[in-house]
N, C-alpha and C positions, 0 to 999 in steps of 0.2 A: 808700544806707546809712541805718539806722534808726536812729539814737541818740538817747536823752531827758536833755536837760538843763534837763526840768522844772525850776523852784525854784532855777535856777543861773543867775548871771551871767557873760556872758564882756565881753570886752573887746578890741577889735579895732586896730588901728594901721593908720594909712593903710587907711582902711575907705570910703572914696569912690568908690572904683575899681577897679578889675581883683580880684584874688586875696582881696585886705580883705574889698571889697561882695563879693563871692562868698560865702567866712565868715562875713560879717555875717548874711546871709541863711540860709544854712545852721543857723549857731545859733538864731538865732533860730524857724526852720521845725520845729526839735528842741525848741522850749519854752524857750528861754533868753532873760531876759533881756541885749540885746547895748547895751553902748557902744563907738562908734563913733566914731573919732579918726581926725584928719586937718587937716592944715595947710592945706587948700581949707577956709573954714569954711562958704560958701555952698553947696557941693558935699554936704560931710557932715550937714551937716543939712536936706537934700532928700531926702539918702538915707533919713533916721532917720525921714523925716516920712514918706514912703514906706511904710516899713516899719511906722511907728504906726497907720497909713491903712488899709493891709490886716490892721490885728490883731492886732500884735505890739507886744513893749518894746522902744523901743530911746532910746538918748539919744544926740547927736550931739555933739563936743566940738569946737572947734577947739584944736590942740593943735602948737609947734613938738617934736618927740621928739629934738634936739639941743639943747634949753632943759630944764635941771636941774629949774627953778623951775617952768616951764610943766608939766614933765612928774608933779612932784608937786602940783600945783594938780588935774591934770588926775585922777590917782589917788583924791584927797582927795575931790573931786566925784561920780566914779562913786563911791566905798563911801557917802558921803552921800545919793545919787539910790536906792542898790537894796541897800545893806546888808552887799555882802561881792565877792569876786572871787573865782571859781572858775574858768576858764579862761581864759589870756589869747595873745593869736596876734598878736606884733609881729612885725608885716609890714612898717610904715613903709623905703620904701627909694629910691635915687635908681640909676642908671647912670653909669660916669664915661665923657669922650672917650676914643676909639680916641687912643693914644699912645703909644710908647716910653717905656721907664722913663727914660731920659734926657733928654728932650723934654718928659716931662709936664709940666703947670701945677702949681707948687704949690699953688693957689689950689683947682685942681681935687681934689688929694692933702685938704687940710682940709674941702672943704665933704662929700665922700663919705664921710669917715670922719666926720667928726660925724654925720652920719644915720646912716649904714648900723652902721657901730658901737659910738659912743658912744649915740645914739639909740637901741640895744638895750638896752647897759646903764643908761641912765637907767631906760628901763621896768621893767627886771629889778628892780632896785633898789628902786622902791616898789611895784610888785606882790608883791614876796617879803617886803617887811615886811608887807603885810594878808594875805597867805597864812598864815605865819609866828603873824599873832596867830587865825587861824580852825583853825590844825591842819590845811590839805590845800591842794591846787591843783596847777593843772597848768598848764604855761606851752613854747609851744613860739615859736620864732623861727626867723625865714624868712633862711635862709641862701640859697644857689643852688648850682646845678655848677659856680660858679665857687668855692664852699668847699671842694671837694673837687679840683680840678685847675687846671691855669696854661692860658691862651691867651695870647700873644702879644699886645702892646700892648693887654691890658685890665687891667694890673698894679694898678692900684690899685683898681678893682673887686673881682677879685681878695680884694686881700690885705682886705680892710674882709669881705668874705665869707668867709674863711679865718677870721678874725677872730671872728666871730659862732658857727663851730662850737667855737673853742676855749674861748671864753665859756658855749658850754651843756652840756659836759664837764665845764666844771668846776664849775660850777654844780648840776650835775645828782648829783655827787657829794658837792657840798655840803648839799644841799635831800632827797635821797631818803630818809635817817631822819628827816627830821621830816615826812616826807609828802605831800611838795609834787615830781610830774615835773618836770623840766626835759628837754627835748628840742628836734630841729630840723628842719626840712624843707629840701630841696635841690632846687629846684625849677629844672626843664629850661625849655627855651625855650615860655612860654604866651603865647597869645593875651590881649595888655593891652594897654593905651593905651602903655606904656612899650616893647614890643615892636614896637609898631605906629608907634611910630614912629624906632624902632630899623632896622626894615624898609627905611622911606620913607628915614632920610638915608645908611644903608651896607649898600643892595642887596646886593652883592656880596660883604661879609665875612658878612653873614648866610644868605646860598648856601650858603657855603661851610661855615658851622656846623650848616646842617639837614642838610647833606651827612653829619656823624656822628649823628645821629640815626635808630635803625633804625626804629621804630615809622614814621620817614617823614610827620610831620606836627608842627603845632603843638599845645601841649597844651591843655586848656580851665580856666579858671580854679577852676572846680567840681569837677574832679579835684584842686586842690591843697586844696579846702577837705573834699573827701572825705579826704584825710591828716591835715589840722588837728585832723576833728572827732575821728575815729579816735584818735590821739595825745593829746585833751584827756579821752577815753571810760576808762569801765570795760573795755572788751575792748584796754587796752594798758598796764595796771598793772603791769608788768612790766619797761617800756622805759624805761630810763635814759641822759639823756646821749648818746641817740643822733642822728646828723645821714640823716633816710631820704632817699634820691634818688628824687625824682618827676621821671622825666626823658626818659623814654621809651627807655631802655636808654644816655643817651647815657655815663655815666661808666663802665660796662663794659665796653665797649670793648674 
């Protein structure tokens, strides 16, 4: 896919690894300047330096996206570094234990929901006030097929992703007259460090999950950043508020 985000910054979350680096890359290969955030700070800024190496902008942040403070520090710094934010793809995300809603850890219930969806909304939050003062942007957020359907003992996953599509709804209805997309991606079972080791500790529940997967494989990280770019482009100025599933037919079903 050929998009130019010449003279544009994006801004990437959990951008170290799997789906983020993927995006990161991607924008960047389009002509954008990318910053690149992520709580590995040694990680993320190997990547940026990587990316500087071969040619491109990029800044690296270390950033917690469950830390209010951190996550406006970290805003304040990219529009300092390059001047504005025009696309942004909060990825930042964790998996919780295989659990029954009964059994779960609480411990486990707050540390995933601060990531996966207060760590949205923190972003949201100060990206759409420098949107907000530029007149445009476009921001999508990585939800999964778990925002759109239930699995058995992955309830709190789950609901932190159910979570994040009802945050880009309404958001998206917030944000569309004054210019600014809000949307989300619903991303199937991809090939990342977080799957792969998903893999290695529950063989057998994850059998059982490519087992509804018709396409019959895992998906590639660079197909989800093929949607990102898509969704942050001119050719999807039109999509509002929407959660799209990259998933390999699995929520059709």
């Amino acid at each position: 896919m050929n998009f130019s985000f010449k003279n544009q910054v994006a801004l990437v979350t959990g951008a170290a690894s799997g789906m983020g680096l993927a995006a990161s890359k991607a924008f960047a290969a389009s002509g954008a300047s990318v910053v690149m955030v992520d709580i590995n700070e040694e990680a993320v800024t190997n990547a940026a330096t990587e990316l500087n190496s071969a040619g491109y902008s990029a800044l690296g942040i270390r950033c917690n996206v469950a830390n209010i403070d951190e996550v406006k520090a970290m805003v304040e710094q990219a529009v300092a570094t390059f001047g504005r934010i025009d696309a942004a793809f909060n990825n930042a995300g964790v998996q919780s234990p295989v659990a029954e809603t009964a059994i779960a850890d609480p411990e486990d219930y707050d540390f995933v929901m601060d990531i996966n969806l207060r760590g949205i909304w923190n972003c949201m939050k100060y990206e759409l006030i420098q949107m907000k003062k530029q007149g445009s942007g476009a921001i999508v957020n990585n939800s999964s097929l778990g925002g759109l359907v239930g699995i058995a003992e992955r309830g709190i996953y789950h609901a932190s992703k159910h979570g994040v599509v009802g945050l880009t709804k309404s958001a998206g209805l917030e944000y569309a007259p004054q210019n600014i997309r809000v949307n989300a991606i619903c991303p199937g079972i991809i090939e990342t460090p977080m799957v792969s080791g998903m893999l290695e500790s529950q063989p057998e529940a994850m059998a059982e999950l490519m087992k509804d997967v018709p396409i019959k494989r895992l998906g590639r990280a660079e197909e989800i950043a093929d949607a990102v770019l898509w969704l942050c482009s001119p050719a999807s100025t039109f999509v509002i508020g929407h959660a799209l599933p990259v998933d390999g037919g699995y929520t059709v079903r």
